[in-house]
HTML snippet that shows the backbone in 3Dmol.js (N, CA, C, O; Angstrom):
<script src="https://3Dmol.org/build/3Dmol-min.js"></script>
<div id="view" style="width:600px;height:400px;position:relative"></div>
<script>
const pdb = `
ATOM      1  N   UNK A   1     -75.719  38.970  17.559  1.00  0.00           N
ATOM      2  CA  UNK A   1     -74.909  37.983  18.219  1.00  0.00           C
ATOM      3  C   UNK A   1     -75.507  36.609  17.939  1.00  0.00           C
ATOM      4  O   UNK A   1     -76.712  36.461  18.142  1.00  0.00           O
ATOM      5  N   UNK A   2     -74.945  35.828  17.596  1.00  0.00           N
ATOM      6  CA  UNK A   2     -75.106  34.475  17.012  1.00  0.00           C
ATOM      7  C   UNK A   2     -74.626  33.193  18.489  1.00  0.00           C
ATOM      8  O   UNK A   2     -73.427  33.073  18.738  1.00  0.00           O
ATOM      9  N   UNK A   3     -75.405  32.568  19.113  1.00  0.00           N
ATOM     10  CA  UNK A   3     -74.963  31.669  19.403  1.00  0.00           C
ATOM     11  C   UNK A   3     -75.408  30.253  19.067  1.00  0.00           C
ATOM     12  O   UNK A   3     -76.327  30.037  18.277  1.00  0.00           O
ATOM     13  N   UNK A   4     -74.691  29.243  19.726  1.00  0.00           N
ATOM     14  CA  UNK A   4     -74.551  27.946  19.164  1.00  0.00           C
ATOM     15  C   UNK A   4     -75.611  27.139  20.337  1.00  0.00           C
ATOM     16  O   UNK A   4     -75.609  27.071  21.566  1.00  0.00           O
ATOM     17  N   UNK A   5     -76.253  26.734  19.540  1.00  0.00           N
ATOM     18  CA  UNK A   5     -77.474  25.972  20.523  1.00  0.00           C
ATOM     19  C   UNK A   5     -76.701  24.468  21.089  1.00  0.00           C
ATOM     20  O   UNK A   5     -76.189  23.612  20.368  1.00  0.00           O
ATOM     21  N   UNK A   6     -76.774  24.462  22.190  1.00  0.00           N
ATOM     22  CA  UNK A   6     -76.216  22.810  22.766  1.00  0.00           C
ATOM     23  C   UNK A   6     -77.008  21.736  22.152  1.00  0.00           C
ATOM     24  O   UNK A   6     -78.215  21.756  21.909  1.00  0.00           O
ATOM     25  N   UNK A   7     -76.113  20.741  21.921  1.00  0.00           N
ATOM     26  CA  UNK A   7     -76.748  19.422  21.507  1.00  0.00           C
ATOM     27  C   UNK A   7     -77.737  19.025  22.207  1.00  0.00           C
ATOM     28  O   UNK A   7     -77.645  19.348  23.391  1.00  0.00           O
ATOM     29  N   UNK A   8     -78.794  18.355  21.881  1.00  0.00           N
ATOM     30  CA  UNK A   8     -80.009  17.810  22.570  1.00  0.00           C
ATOM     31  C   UNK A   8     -79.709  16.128  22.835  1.00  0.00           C
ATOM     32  O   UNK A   8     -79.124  15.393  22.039  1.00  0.00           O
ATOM     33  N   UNK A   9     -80.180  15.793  23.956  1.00  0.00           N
ATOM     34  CA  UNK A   9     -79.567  14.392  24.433  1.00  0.00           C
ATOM     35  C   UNK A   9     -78.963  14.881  26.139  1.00  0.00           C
ATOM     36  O   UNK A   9     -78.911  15.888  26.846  1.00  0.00           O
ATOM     37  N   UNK A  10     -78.596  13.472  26.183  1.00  0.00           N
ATOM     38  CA  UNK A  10     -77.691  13.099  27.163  1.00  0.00           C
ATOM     39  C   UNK A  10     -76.435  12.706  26.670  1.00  0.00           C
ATOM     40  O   UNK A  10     -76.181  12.198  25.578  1.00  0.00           O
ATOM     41  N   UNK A  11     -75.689  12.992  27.578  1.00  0.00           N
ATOM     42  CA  UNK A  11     -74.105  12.806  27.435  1.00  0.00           C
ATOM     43  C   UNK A  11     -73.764  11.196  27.394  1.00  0.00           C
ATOM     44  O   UNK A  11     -74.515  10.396  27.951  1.00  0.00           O
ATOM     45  N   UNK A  12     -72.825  10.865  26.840  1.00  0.00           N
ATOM     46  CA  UNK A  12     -72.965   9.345  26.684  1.00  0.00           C
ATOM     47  C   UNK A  12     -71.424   9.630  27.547  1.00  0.00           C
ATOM     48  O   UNK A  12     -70.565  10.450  27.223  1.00  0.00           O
ATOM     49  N   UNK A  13     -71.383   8.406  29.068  1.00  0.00           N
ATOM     50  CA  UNK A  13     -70.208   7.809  29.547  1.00  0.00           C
ATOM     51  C   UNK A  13     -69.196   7.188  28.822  1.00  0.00           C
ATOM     52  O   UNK A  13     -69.478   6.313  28.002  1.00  0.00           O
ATOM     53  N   UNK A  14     -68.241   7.480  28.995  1.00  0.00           N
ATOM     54  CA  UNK A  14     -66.598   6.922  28.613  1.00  0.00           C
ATOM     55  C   UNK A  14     -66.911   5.703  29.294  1.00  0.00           C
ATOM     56  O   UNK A  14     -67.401   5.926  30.401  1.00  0.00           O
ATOM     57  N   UNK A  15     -66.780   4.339  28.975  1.00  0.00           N
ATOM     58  CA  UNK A  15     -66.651   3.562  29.594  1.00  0.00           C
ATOM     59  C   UNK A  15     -65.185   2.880  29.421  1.00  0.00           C
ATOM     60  O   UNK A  15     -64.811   2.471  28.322  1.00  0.00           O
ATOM     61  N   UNK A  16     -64.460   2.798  30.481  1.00  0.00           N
ATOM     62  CA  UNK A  16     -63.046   2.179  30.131  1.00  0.00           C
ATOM     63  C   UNK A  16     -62.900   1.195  30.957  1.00  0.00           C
ATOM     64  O   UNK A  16     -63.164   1.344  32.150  1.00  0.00           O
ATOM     65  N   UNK A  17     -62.464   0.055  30.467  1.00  0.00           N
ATOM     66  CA  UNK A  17     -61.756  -1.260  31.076  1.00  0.00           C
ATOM     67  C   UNK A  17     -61.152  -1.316  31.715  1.00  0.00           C
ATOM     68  O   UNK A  17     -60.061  -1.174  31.162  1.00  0.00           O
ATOM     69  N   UNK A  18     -60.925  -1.561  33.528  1.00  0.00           N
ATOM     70  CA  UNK A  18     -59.737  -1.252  34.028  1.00  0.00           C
ATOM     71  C   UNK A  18     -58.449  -1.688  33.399  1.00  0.00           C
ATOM     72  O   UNK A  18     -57.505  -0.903  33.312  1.00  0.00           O
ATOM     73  N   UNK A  19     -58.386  -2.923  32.957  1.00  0.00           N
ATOM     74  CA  UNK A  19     -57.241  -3.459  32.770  1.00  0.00           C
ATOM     75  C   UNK A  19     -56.491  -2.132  31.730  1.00  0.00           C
ATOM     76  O   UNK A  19     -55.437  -1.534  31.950  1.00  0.00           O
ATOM     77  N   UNK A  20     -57.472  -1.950  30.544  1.00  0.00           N
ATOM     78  CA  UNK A  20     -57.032  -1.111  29.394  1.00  0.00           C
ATOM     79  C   UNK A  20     -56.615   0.785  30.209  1.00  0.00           C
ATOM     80  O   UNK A  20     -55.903   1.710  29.816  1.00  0.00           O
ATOM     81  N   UNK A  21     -57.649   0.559  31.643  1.00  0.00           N
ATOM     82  CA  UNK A  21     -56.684   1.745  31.451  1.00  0.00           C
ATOM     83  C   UNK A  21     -55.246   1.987  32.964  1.00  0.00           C
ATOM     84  O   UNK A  21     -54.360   2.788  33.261  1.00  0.00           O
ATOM     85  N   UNK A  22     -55.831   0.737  33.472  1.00  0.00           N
ATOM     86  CA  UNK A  22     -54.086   0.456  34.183  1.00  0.00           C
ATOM     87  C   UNK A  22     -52.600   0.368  33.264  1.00  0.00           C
ATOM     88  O   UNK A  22     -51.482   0.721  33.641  1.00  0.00           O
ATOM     89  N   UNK A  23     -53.139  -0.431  31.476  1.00  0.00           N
ATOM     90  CA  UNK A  23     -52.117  -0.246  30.755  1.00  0.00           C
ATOM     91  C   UNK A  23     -51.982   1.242  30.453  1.00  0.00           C
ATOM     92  O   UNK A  23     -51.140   1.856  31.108  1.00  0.00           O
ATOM     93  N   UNK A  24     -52.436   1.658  29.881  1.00  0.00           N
ATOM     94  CA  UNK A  24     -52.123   3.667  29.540  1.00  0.00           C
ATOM     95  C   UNK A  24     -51.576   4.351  30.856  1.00  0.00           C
ATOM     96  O   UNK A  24     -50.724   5.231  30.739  1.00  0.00           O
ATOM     97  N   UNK A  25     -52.011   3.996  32.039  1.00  0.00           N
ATOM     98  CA  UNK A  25     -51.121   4.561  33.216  1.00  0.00           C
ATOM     99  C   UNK A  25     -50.280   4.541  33.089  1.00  0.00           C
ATOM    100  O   UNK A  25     -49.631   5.585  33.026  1.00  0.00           O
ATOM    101  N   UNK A  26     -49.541   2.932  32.924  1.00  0.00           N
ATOM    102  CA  UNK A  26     -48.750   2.639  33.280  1.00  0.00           C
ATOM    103  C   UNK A  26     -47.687   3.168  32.010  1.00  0.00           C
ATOM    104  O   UNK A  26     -46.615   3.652  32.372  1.00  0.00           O
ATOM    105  N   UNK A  27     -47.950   3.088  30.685  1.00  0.00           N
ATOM    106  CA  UNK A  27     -47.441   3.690  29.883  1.00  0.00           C
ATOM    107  C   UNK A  27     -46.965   4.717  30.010  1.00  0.00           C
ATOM    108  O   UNK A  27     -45.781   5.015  29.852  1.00  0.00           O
ATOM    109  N   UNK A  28     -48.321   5.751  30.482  1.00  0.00           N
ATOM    110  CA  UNK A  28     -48.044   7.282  30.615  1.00  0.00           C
ATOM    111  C   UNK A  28     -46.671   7.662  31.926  1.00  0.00           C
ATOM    112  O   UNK A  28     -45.804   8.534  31.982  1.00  0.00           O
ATOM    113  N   UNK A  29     -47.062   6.494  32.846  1.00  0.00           N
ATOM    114  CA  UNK A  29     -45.702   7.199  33.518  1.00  0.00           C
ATOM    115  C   UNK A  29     -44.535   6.615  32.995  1.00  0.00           C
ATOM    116  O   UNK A  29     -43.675   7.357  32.521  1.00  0.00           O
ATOM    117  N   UNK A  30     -44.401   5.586  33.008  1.00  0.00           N
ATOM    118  CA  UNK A  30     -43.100   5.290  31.971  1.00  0.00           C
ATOM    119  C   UNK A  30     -42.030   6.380  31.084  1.00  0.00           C
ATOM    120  O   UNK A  30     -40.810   6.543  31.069  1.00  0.00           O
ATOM    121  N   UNK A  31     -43.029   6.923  30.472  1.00  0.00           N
ATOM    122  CA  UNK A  31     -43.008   7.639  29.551  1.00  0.00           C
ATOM    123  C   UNK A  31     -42.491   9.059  30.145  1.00  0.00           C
ATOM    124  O   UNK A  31     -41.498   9.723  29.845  1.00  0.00           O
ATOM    125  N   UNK A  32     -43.468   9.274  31.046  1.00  0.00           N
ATOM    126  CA  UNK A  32     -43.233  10.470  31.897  1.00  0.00           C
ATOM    127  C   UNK A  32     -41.793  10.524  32.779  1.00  0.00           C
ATOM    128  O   UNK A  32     -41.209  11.599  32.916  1.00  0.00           O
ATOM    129  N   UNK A  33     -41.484   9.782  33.126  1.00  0.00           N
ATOM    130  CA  UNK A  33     -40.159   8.773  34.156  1.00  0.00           C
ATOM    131  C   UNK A  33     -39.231   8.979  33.336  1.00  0.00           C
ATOM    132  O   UNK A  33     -38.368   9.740  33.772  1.00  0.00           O
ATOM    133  N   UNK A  34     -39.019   8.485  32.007  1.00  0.00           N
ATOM    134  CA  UNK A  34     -38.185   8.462  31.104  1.00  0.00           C
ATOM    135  C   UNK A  34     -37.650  10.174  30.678  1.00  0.00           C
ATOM    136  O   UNK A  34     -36.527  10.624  30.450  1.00  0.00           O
ATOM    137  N   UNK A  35     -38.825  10.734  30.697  1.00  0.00           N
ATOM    138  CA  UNK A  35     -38.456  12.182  30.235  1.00  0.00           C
ATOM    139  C   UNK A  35     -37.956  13.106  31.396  1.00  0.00           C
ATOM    140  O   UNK A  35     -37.351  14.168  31.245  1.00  0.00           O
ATOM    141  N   UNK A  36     -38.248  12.625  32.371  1.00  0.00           N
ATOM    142  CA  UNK A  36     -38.122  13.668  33.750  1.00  0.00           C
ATOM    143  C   UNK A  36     -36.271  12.926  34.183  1.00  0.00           C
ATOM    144  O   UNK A  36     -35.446  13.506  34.889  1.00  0.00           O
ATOM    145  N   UNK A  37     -36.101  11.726  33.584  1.00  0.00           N
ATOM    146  CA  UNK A  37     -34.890  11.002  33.499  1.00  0.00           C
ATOM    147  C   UNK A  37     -33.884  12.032  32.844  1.00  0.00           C
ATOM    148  O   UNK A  37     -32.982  12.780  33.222  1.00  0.00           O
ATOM    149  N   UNK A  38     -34.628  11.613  31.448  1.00  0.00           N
ATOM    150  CA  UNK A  38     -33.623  12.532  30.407  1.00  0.00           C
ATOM    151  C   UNK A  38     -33.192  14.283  30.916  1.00  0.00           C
ATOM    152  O   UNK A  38     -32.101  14.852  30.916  1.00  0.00           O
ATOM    153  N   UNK A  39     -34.339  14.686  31.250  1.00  0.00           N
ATOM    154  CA  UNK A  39     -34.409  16.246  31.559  1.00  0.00           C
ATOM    155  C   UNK A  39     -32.784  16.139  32.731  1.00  0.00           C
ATOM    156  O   UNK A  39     -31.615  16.494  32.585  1.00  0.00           O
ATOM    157  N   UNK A  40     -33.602  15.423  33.903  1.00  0.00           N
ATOM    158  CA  UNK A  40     -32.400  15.523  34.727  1.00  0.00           C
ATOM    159  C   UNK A  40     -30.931  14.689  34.374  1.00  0.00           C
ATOM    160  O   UNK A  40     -30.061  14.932  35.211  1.00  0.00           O
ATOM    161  N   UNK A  41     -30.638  14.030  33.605  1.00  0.00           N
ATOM    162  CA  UNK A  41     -29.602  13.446  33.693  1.00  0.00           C
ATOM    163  C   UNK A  41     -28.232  14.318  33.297  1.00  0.00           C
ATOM    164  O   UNK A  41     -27.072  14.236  33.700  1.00  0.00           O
ATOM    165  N   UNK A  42     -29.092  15.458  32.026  1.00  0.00           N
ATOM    166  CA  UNK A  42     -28.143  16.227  31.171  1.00  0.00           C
ATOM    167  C   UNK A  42     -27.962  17.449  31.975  1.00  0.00           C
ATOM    168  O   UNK A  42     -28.772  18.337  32.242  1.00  0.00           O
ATOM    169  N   UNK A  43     -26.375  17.263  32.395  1.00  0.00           N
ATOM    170  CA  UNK A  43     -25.947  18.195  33.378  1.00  0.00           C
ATOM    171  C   UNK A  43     -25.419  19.389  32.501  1.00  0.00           C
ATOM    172  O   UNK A  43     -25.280  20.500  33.012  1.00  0.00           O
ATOM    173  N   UNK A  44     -25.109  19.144  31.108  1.00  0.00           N
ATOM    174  CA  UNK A  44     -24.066  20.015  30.787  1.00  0.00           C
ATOM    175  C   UNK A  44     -22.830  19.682  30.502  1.00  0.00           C
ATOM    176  O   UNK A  44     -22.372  19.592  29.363  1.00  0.00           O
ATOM    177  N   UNK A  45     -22.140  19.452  31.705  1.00  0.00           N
ATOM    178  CA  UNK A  45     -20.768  18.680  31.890  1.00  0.00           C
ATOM    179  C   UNK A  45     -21.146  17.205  31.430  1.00  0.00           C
ATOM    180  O   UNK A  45     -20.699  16.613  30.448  1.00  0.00           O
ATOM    181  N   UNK A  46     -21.816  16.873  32.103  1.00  0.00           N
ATOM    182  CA  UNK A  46     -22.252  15.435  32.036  1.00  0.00           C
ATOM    183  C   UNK A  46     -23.035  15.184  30.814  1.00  0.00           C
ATOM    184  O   UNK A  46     -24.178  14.829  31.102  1.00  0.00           O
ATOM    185  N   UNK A  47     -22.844  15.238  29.738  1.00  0.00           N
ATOM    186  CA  UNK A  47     -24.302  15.129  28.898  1.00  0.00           C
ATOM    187  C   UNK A  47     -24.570  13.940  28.489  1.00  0.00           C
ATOM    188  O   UNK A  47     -24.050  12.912  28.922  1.00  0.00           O
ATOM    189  N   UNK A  48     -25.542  14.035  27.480  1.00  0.00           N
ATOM    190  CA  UNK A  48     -25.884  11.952  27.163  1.00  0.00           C
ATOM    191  C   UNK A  48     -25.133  12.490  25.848  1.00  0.00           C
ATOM    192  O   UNK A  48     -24.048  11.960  25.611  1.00  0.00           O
ATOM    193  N   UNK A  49     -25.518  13.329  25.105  1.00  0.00           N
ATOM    194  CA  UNK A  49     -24.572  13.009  23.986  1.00  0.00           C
ATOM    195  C   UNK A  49     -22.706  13.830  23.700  1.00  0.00           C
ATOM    196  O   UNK A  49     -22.220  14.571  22.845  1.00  0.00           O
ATOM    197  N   UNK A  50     -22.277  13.261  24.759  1.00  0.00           N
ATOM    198  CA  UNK A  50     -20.596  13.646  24.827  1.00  0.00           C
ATOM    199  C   UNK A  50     -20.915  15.197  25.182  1.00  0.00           C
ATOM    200  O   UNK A  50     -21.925  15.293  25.879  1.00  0.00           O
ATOM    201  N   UNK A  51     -20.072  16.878  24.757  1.00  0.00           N
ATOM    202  CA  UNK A  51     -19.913  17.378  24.905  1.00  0.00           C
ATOM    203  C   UNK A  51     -20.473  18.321  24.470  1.00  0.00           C
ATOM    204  O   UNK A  51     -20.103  19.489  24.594  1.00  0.00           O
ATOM    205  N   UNK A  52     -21.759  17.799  23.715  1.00  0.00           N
ATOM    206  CA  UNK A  52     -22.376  18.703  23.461  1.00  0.00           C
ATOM    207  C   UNK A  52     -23.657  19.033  24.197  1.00  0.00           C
ATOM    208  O   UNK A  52     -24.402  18.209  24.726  1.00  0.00           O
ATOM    209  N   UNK A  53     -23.824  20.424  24.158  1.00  0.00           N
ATOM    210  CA  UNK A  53     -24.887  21.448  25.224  1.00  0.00           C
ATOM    211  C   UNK A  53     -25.989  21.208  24.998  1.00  0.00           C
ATOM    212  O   UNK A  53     -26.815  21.252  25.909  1.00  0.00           O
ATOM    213  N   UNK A  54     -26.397  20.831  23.527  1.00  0.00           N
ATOM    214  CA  UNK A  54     -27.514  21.514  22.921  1.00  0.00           C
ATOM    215  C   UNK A  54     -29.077  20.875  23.598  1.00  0.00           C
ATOM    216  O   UNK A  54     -30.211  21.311  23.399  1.00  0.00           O
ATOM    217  N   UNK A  55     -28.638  19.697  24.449  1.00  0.00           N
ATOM    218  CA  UNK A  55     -30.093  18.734  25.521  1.00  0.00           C
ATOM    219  C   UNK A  55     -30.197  20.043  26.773  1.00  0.00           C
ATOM    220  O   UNK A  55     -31.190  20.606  27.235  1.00  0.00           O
ATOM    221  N   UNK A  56     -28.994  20.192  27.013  1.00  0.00           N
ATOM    222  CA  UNK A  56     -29.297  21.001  28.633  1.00  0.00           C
ATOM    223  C   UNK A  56     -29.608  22.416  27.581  1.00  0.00           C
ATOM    224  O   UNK A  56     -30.654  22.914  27.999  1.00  0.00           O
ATOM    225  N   UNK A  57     -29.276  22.924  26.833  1.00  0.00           N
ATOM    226  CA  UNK A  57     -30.075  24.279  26.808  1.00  0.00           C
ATOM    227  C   UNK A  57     -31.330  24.106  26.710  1.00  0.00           C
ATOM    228  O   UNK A  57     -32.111  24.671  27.476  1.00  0.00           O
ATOM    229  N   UNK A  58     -31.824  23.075  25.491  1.00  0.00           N
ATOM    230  CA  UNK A  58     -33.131  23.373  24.525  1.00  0.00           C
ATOM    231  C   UNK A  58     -34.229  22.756  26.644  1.00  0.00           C
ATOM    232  O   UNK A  58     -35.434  22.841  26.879  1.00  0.00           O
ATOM    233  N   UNK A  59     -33.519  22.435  27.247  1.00  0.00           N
ATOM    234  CA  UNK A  59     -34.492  22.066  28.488  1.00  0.00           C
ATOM    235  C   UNK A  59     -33.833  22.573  29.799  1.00  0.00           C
ATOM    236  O   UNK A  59     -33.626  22.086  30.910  1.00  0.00           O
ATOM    237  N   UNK A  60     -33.658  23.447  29.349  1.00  0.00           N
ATOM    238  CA  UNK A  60     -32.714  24.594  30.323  1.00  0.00           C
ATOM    239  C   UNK A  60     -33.910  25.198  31.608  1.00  0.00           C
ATOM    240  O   UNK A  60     -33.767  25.068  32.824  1.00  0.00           O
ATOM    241  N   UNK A  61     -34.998  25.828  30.933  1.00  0.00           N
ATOM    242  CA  UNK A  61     -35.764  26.303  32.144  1.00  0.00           C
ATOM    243  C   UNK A  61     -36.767  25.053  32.454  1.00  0.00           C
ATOM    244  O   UNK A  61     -37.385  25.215  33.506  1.00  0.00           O
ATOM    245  N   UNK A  62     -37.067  23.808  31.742  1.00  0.00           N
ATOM    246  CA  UNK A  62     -37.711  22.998  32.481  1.00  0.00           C
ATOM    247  C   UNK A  62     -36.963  22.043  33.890  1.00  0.00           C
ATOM    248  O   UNK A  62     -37.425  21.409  34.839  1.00  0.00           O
ATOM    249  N   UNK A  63     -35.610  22.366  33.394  1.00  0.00           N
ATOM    250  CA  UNK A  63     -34.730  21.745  34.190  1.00  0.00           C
ATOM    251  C   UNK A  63     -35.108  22.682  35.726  1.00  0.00           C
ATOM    252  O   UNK A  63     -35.452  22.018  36.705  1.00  0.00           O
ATOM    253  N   UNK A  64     -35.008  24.425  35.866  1.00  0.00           N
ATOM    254  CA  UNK A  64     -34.964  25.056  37.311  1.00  0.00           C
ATOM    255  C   UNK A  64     -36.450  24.531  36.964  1.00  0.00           C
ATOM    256  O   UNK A  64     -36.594  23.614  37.774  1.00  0.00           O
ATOM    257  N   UNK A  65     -37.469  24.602  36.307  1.00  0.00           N
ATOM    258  CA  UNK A  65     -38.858  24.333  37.016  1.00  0.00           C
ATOM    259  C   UNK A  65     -39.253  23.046  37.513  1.00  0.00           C
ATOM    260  O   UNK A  65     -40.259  22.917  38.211  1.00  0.00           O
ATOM    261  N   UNK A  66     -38.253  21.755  37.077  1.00  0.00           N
ATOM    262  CA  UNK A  66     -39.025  21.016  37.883  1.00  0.00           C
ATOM    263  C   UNK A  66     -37.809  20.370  39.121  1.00  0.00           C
ATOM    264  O   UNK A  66     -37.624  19.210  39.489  1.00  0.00           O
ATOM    265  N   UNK A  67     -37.119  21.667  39.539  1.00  0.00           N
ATOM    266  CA  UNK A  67     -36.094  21.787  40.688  1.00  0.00           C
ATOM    267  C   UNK A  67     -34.653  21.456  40.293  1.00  0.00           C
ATOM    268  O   UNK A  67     -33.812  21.470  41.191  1.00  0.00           O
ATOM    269  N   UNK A  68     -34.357  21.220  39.296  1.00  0.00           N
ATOM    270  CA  UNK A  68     -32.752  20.546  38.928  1.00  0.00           C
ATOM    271  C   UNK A  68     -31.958  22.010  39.394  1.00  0.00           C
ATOM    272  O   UNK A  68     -32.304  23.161  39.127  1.00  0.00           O
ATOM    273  N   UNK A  69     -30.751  21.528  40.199  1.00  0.00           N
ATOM    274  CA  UNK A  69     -30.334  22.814  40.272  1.00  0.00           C
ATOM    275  C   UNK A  69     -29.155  23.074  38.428  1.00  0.00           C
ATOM    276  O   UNK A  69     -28.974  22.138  37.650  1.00  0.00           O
ATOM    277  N   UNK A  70     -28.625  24.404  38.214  1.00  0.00           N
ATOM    278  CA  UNK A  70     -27.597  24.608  37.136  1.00  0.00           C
ATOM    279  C   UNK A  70     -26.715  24.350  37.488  1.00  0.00           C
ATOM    280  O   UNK A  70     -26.234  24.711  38.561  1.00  0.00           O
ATOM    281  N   UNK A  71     -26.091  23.435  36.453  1.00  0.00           N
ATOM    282  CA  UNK A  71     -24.379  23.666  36.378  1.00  0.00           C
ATOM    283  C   UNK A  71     -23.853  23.097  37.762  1.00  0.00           C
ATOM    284  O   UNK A  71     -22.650  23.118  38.021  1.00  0.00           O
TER     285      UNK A  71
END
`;
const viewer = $3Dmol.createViewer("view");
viewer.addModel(pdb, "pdb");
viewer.setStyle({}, {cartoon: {color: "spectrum"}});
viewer.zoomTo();
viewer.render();
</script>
């Protein structure tokens, strides 16, 4: 049995800028907002692109998991 010896040292801290990482928050939910948007908006009936299904299937079970009811 072969194992892998841990690096020798100390771990070096992430140091992050608040400002730099209030921007990536703020990005990340944006981003996140936008998709939880899209997920719920496409009813099916209602879709973003006219009459076609193919948004509400391909996010069909993320839709019951993050509570949208079907149809």
């Amino acid at each position: 049995m072969t194992t892998i010896p841990a690096p020798a040292g100390k771990a070096t801290p992430v140091v992050l800028p608040v400002p730099k990482a209030v921007l990536w928050l703020s990005i990340t939910a944006l981003l996140a907002l936008g998709l939880y948007y899209f997920i719920g908006i496409d009813q099916g009936a209602v879709s973003v692109f006219g009459n076609d299904t193919h948004v509400h299937e391909f996010v069909h079970d993320a839709r019951h998991f993050l509570g949208f009811p079907c149809h």
